[in-house]
C-alpha positions in Angstrom: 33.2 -26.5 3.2 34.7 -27.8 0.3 38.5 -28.8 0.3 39.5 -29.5 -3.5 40.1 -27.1 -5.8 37.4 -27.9 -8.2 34.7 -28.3 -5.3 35.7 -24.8 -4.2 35.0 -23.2 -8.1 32.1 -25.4 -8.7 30.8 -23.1 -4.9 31.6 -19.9 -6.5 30.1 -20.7 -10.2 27.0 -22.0 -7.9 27.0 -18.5 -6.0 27.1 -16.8 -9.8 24.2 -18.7 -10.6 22.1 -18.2 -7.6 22.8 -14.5 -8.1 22.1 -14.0 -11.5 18.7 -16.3 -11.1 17.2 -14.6 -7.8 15.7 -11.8 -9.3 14.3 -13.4 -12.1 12.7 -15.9 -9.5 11.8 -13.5 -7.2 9.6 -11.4 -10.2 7.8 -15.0 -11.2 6.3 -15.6 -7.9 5.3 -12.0 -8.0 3.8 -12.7 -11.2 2.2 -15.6 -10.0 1.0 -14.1 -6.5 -0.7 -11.1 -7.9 -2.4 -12.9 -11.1 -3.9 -15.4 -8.2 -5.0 -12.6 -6.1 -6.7 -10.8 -9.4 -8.7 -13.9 -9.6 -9.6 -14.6 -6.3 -10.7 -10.6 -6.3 -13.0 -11.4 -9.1 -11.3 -9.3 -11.4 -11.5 -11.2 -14.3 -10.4 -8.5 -17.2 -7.1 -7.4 -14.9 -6.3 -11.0 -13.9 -6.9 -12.3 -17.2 -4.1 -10.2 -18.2 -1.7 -11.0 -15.3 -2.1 -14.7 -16.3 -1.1 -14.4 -19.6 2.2 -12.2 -18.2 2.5 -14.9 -15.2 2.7 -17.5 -18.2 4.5 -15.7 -20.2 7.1 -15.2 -17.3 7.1 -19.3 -16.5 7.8 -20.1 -20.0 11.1 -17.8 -20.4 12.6 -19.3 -16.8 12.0 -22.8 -18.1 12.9 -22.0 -21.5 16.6 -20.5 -19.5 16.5 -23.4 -17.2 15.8 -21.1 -14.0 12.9 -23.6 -13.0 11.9 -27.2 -14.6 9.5 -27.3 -17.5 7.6 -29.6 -15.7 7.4 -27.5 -13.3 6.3 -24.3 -15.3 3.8 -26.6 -16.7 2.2 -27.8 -13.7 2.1 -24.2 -12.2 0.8 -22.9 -15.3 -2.0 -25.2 -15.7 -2.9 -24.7 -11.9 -3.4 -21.3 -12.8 -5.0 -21.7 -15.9 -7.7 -23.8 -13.9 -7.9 -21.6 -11.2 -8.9 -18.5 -13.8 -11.5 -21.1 -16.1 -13.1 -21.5 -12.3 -13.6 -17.8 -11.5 -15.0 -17.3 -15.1 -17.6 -19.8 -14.5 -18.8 -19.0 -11.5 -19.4 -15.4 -13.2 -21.0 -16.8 -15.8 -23.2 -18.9 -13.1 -24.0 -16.1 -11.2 
């Protein structure tokens, strides 16, 4: 536990934080989950759409430092990919 008095504020502002960036967490991997399970569904047309809002959702918590660009950007791309994929094999079969 922390003992000085500016290790006992810089806990509280951490709680503050944590609070006010769960829910907005918590609704990207939603995002995220449901657009991936559109396109392993094969529903291109509804996960097309839940991409672009799971993107759109990534950008604005790394644009308010919630998560990492870096990391937006990886998880965006892997999604990206994962949609192109589905679309081909469509196209394929």
């Amino acid at each position: 536990m922390a003992t000085t008095k500016s290790a006992k504020k810089a806990a509280r502002v951490a709680l503050r934080k944590q609070a006010r960036n769960k829910p907005i967490t918590s609704a990207l991997k939603t995002r995220v989950a449901s657009a991936e399970k559109l396109i392993k569904s094969r529903d291109l047309d509804k996960a097309q759409t839940a991409t672009v809002s799971a993107i759109s959702a990534l950008d604005k918590a790394a644009e308010k430092t919630i998560i990492h660009p870096n990391n937006a950007a990886r998880r965006k791309s892997r999604l990206m990919k994962k949609l192109n994929q589905a679309k081909a094999a469509t196209k394929k079969a």
